[in-house]
Each structure stands twice: as structure tokens, then as C-alpha cells.
PLY file of the C-alpha trace (Angstrom):
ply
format ascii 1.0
element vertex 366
property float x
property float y
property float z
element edge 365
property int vertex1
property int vertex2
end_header
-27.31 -3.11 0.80
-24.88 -1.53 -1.77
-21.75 -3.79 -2.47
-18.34 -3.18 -3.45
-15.78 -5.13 -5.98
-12.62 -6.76 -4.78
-9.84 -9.01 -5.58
-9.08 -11.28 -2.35
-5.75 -12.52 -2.19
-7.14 -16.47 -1.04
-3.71 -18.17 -0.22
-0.35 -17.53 -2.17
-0.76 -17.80 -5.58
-4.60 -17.68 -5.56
-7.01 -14.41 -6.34
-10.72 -14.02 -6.14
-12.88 -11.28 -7.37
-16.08 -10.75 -4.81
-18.33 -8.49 -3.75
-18.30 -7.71 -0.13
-21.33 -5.72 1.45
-20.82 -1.91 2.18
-21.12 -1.86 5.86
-22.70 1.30 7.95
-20.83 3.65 8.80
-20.08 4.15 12.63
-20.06 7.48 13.96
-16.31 7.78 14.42
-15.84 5.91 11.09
-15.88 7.18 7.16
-15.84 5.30 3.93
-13.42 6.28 0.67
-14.42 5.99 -2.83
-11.26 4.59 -4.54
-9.83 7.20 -7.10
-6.51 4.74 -8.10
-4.18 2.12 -5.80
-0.57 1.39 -6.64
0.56 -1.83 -6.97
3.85 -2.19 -4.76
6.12 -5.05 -5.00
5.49 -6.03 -1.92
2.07 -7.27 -2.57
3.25 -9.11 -5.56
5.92 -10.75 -3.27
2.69 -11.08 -0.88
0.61 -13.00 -3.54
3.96 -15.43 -4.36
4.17 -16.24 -0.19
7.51 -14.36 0.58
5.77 -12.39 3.40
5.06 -14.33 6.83
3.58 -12.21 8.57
0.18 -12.09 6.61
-2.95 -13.73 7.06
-4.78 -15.12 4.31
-7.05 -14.34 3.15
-7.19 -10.40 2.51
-7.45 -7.25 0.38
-4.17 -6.10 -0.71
-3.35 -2.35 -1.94
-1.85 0.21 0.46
-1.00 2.66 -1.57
-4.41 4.31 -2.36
-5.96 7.56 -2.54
-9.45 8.28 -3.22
-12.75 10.39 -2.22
-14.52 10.77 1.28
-18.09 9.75 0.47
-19.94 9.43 4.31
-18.29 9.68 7.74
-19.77 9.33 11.39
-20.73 13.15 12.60
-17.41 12.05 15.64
-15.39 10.92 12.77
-13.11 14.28 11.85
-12.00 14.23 15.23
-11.13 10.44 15.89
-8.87 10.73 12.88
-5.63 12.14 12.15
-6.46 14.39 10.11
-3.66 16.58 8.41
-5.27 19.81 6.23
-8.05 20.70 8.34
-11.31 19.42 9.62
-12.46 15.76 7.64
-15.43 16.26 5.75
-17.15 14.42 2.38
-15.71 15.31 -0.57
-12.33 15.49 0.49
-9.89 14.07 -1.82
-6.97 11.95 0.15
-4.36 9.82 0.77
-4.38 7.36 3.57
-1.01 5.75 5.41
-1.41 2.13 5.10
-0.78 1.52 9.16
-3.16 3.47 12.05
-1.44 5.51 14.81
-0.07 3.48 17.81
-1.36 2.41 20.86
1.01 4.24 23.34
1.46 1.73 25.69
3.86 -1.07 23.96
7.57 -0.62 24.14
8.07 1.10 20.73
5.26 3.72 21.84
7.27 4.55 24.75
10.47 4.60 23.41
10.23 5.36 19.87
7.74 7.52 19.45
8.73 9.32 16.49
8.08 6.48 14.58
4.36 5.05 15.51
4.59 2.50 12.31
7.00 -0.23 14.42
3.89 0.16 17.42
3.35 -3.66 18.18
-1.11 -3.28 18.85
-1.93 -1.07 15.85
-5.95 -1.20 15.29
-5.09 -1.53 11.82
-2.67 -1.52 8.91
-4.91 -1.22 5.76
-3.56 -3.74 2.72
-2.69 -6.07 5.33
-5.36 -7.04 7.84
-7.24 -10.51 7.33
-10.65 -10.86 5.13
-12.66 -12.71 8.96
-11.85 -8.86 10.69
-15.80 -7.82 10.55
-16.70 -6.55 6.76
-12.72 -7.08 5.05
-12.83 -3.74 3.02
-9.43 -3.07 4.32
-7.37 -2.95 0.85
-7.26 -0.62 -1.95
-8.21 -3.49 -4.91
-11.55 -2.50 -3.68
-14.05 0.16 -4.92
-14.32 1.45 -1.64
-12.09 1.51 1.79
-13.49 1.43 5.17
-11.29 4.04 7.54
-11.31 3.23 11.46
-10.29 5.91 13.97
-6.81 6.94 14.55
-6.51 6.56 10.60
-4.04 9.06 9.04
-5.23 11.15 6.83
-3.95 13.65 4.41
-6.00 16.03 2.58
-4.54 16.69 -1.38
-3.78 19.66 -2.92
-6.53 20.37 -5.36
-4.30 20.48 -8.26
-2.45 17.59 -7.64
-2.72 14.93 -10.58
-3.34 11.31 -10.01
-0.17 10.31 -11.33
1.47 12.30 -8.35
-0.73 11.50 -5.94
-0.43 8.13 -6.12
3.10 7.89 -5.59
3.12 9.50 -2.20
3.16 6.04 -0.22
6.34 4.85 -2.37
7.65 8.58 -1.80
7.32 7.66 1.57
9.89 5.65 1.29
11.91 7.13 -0.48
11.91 10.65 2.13
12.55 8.43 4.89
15.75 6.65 2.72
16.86 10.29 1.95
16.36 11.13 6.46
18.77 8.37 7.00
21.09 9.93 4.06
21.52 13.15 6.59
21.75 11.97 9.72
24.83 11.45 11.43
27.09 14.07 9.64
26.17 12.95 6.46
25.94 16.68 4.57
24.71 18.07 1.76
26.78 16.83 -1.58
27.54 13.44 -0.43
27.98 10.66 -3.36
25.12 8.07 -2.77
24.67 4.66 -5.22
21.32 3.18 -5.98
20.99 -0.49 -6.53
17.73 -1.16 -8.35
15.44 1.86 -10.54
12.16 0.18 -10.24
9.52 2.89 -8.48
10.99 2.62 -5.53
14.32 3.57 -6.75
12.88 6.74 -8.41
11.38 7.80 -5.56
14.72 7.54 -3.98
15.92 9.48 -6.63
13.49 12.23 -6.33
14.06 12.52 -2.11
18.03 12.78 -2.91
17.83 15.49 -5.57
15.22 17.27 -3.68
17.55 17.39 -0.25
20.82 18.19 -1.90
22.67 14.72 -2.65
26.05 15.40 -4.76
26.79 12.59 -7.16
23.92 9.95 -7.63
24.76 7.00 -8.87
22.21 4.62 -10.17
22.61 0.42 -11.31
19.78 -1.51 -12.72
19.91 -4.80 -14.79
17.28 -3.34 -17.13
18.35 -0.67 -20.22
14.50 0.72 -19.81
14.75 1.49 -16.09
18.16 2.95 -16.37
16.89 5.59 -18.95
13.67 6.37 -16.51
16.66 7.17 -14.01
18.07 9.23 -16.32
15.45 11.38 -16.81
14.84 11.81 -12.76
18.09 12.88 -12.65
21.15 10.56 -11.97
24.50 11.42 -13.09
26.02 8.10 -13.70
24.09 4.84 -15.08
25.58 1.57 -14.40
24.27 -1.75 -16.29
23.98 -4.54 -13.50
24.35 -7.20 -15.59
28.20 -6.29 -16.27
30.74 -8.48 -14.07
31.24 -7.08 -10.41
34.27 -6.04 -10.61
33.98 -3.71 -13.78
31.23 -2.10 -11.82
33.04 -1.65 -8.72
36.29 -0.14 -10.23
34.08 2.24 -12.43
32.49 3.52 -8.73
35.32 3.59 -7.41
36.79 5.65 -10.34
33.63 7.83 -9.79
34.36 8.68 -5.92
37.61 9.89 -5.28
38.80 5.27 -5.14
36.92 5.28 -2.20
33.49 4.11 -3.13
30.14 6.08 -2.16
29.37 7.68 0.86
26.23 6.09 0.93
24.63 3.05 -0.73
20.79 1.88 -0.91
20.22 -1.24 -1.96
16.59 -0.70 -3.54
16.17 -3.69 -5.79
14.45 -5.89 -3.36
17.47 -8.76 -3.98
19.19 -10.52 -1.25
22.18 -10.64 -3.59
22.42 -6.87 -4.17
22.58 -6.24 -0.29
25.87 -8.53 -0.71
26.70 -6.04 -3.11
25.96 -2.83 -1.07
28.55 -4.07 1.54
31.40 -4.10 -0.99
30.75 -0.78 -2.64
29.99 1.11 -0.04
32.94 3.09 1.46
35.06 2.15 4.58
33.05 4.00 7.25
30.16 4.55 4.54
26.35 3.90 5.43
24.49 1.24 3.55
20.38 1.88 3.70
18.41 -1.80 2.96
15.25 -0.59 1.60
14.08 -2.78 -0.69
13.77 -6.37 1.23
10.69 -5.71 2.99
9.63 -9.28 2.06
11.30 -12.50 2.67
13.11 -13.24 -0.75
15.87 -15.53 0.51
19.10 -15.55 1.99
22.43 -14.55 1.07
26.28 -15.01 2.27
27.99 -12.50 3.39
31.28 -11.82 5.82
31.01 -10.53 9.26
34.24 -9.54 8.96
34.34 -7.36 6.43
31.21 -5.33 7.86
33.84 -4.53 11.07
36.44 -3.93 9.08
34.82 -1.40 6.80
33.36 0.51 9.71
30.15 0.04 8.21
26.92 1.36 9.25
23.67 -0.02 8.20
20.43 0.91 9.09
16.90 0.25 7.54
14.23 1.62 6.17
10.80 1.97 7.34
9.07 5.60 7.36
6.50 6.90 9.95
3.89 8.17 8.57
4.22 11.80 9.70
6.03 11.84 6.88
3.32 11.96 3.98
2.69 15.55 4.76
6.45 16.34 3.79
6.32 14.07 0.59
3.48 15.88 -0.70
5.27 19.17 -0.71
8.20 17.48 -2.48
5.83 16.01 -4.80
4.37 19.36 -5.62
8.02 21.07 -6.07
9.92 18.58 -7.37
10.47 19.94 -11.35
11.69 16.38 -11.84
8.96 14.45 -14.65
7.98 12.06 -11.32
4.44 11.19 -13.25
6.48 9.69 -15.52
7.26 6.73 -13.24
3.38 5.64 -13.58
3.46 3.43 -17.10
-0.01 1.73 -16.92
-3.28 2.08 -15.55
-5.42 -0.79 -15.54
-9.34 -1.29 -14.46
-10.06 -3.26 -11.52
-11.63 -5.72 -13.52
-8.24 -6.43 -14.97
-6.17 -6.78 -11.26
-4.49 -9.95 -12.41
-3.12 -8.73 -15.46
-2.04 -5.51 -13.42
-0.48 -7.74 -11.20
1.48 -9.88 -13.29
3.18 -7.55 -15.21
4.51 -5.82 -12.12
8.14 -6.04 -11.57
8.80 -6.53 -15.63
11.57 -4.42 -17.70
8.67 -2.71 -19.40
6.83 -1.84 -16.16
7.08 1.39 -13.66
4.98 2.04 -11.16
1.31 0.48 -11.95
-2.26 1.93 -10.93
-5.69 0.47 -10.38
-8.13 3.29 -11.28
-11.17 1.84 -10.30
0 1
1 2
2 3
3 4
4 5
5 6
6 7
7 8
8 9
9 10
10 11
11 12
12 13
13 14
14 15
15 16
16 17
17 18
18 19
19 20
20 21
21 22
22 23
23 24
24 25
25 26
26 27
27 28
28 29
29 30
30 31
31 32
32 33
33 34
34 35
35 36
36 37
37 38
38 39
39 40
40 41
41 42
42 43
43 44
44 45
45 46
46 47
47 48
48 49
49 50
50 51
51 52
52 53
53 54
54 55
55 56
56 57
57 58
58 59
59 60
60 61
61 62
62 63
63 64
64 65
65 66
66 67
67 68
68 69
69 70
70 71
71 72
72 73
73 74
74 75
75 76
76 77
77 78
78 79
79 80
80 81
81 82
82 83
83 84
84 85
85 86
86 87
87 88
88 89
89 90
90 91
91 92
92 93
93 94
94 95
95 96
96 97
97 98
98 99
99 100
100 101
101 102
102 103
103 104
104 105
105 106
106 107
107 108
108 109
109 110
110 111
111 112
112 113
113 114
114 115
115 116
116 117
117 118
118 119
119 120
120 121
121 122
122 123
123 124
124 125
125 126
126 127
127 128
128 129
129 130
130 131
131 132
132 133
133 134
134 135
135 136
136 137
137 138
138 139
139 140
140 141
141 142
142 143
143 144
144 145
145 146
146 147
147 148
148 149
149 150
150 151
151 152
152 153
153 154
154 155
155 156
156 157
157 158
158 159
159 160
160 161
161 162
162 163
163 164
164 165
165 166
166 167
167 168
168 169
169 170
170 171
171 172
172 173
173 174
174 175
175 176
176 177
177 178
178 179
179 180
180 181
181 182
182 183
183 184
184 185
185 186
186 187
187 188
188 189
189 190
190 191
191 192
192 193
193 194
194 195
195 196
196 197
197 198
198 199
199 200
200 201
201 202
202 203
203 204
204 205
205 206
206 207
207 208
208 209
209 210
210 211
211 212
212 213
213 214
214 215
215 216
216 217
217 218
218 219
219 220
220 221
221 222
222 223
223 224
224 225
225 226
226 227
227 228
228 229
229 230
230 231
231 232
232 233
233 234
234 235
235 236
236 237
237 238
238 239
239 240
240 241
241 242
242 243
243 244
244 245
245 246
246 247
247 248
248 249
249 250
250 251
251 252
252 253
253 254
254 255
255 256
256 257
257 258
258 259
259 260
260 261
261 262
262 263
263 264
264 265
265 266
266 267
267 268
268 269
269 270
270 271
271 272
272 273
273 274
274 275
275 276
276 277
277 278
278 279
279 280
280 281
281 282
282 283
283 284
284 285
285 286
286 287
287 288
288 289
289 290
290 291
291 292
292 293
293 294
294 295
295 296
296 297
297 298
298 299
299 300
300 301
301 302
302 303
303 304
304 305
305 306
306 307
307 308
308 309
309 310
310 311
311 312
312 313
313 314
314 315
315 316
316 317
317 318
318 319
319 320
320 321
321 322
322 323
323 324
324 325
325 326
326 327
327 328
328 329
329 330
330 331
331 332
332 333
333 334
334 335
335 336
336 337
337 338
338 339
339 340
340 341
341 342
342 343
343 344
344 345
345 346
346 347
347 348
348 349
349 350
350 351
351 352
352 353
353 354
354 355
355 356
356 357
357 358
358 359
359 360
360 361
361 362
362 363
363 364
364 365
């Protein structure tokens, strides 16, 4: 039986290279080649034990995109499939999480968003190594795909370096969604705090849907000049005292402070810092702690007296199809944001140098 390469994430702190057995494929099942898998910082905040809700041990990588190589003859039509009928040779992307069950209270009651369902069948990156065969992650040459997978079929001129951003872009659409609800039109001032992929993609979802001023902070001069060339107006240098930094927003915004404010940079600290910039009745978006970094003190108080309103961020993933019509519009240099591709051989490497001054977005091309 033919095998495929992995990395297993053992226990925090520990990796393992295996082969695991390609399993048959069921009849309502397919397998995917990998073509490349984006390293988020979640899974390096995975591998360092900030997430509890994991069980080790497992394949990481849900950000992946690759080829269809067999399916079941029932398969097509037990998946969500979004560009017509599944077949092999189909180039993709997958959403990490499955559709929902229908039953749970989220199903029922927030159904436009089947990623907070509570009895998914799977969430691929995620689900424990003892679940049958474990090729569940994308630090794998190939990716098993259960029913009631989403599945989105890729333009066939779309470049790796685009495609592989469309999970992060995720994001980033659904951080832009939350930008326009409520009365919150077309030109508003919005700050970023952090310009690390997810930040770009951000970036690229506000300038696509008609943000005004975009303000962007990072602590690194390297990530600040990325944002530049996706488009912000104003670059602020995090490590400069607070209260320079909030005077020159303030200065920037009428001495109000931004409409909106997304903290991006995964830091329990710069959420303390979204509450104070953002403006009195403003809306702060908390994006970027999707992991358990720590805590941080803040005051009740000033949250009421602001008016604040502050929501999070976690897409559905209906929204792919929309991000990969931005992707293929934007005339923003997005494939910029991918710095290094690395073999899957070299996943360690890849892994360490993810979250670094030097390092974008980074890609396992199997």
C-alpha cells in the first residue's frame, strides 16, 4: 500500500516525520495531492501549547490547496462542492472545518455561520492522529476529504502564491463584513494593529470594499514596508511610546481616533491597545487571538464609557468563494506576502522561522 509523508505534531514542542498508509478511498470520499500548505500562526502557537482545545497528537496545516487524484463514484455529490461537479484533476482549495450538523444550537440559530456548529465530522489541521488513518493535515503529501467537505474549485490561472492565501483571506473578508455592518459605510478610517499575513489580508479586504483612511502599526520596519506596498496610507512604528502613537491617530482622524480598530497581531497587550484608540462609539474587531497567548488588564469601565462595540472574528466558510474573486481582482502585489517556500522535508525549519521580522506568509510545497 502506497504511503504518504508527514510531520505529526507529538505533544507541544515535539514533531515527528512518518509515513502513514494511503487508505482506500470510500465511495463518498476523495483524496488530494498536496500542491502547497500555509503555515498560520496558529499552528505555531499550536506546536508551543497555547491552544487547548487540541488533541495530540495530529497533522497540522489548514490552509492547503492541492490536486483531486481518486474520489468514490457518490463522492461529487456528498461534498460541497462550489464550481461544478467534483471530478479528478480538479485543482482546489479546501475550508479547514466540514459543514454542520443541523441539529446543535448554533445550526439552528446561526446558520449563516456553520464553522461555530458544535458536532462537525471534521475540521482538517485539527482532528487527532487515533481518528482511523490521521491524514487530516496539510504537512502531508496527501489529504483525505470526508463528505460534507467544502470545496472550491480554482480558477485555472490562479498562481500558487494566490491561491494559497485564500484561507488567511478568509479572514481577512470576514474582518472587512464586520467593518460594514451596522452603519459602518464606505470611507470609514480603520487602524491595523499587527502586518504579519494576516494583517495584509486585512489590508487587501479593506481596500477592496472601500475603507477611507487605513492605518497600519507594526513593531517591525520590514512588515511596515510590506503594508506599504498593499496599500496603507499611514505607517506607525509600534515600538514608539503609547502616547506618541495615540496623539499621531488621533491627529490623523479628525481627534477622535478611528472608526474602527483590528487588533491583528495576535498580542493580548495590543487588544489593551485597541480599546484606547478606538473612537468613543467606535468598533474594535479581535482577530488575531485565536490561541491562548495570555492575559491582559484592562478597565470595564472605560469599554462603557466609550460606547464600545467589539465583536470577533471567525469567518464561515461560504466565504472562500468571495475571497477568490477578490484575490483574482485585487491589483494590489498580494503574492508578495508569500516570502519562502520550503520542502516538506524541511517543516521544522519552515516552522521556526514563522512569526520572524524577515518572514511573511510561509508555504510547504510538497
Amino acid at each position: 500500500m502506497a504511503k504518504s509523508r508527514t510531520w505529526v505534531m507529538v505533544e507541544p514542542g515535539k514533531l515527528d516525520a512518518r509515513e502513514l498508509e494511503i487508505p482506500k478511498v470510500a465511495d463518498d470520499s476523495a483524496l488530494l495531492k498536496m500542491e502547497a500548505s500555509g503555515i498560520c500562526g496558529t499552528d505555531k502557537h499550536v506546536f508551543l501549547g497555547h491552544f487547548p482545545f487540541v488533541k495530540f497528537p495530529f497533522i497540522a496545516g489548514h490552509e492547503f490547496i492541492g490536486t483531486i487524484v481518486e474520489m468514490g463514484p457518490r463522492a461529487s455529490e456528498n461534498m460541497i462542492v462550489y464550481g461544478g461537479p467534483l471530478k479528478v484533476g480538479d485543482r482546489v482549495a479546501v475550508a479547514p472545518g466540514s459543514a454542520g450538523c443541523g441539529k446543535c444550537f448554533f445550526c439552528l440559530h446561526v446558520p449563516e455561520n456553520p464553522g461555530l456548529c458544535l458536532n462537525r465530522s471534521i475540521v482538517y489541521g485539527f482532528t487527532p492522529l487515533n481518528r482511523e488513518h490521521g491524514l487530516w493535515g496539510g504537512y502531508s503529501d496527501y489529504v483525505y476529504l470526508l463528505p460534507r467537505t467544502y470545496i472550491f474549485k480554482l480558477p485555472a490561472d490562479m498562481p500558487m502564491k494566490k491561491a494559497i492565501l485564500i484561507e488567511p483571506a478568509a479572514t481577512g473578508a470576514r474582518a472587512a463584513q464586520h467593518c460594514f455592518e451596522n452603519s459602518y459605510d464606505v470611507g470609514r478610517s480603520v487602524m491595523i494593529l499587527g502586518a504579519g499575513p494576516i494583517g495584509m489580508m486585512m489590508l487587501m479586504a479593506l481596500r477592496f470594499s472601500g475603507a477611507g483612511l487605513i492605518i497600519v502599526q507594526d513593531l517591525f520596519p520590514e512588515r511596515l514596508e510590506m503594508a506599504r506596498r498593499m496599500g496603507a496610507d499611514v505607517l506607525i512604528d509600534g515600538k514608539r511610546p503609547f502616547d506618541e502613537r495615540q496623539k499621531q491617530v488621533k491627529e490623523l482622524t479628525s481627534g477622535m481616533g478611528p472608526d474602527i480598530v483590528i487588533e491583528a497581531a495576535g498580542s493580548p497587550s495590543a487588544f489593551r491597545e485597541a480599546l484606547d484608540l478606538t473612537r468613543r462609539a467606535g468598533k474594535l474587531i479581535e482577530a488575531g487571538n485565536f490561541t491562548d497567548t495570555g492575559n491582559t488588564e484592562i478597565k470595564p469601565f472605560n469599554i462603557c464609557y466609550q460606547d464600545l462595540n467589539i465583536v470577533g472574528c471567525r469567518y464561515s466558510p461560504l466565504i472562500f468563494e468571495n475571497v477568490i474573486t477578490m484575490l483574482q481582482r485585487t491589483p494590489l502585489p498580494i503574492e508578495e506576502v508569500v516570502t519562502h517556500t520550503f520542502p516538506l522535508d524541511e517543516f521544522p525549519k519552515a516552522l521556526e522561522l514563522t512569526g520572524s521580522k524577515d518572514a511573511g506568509k510561509i508555504v510547504i510545497t510538497p
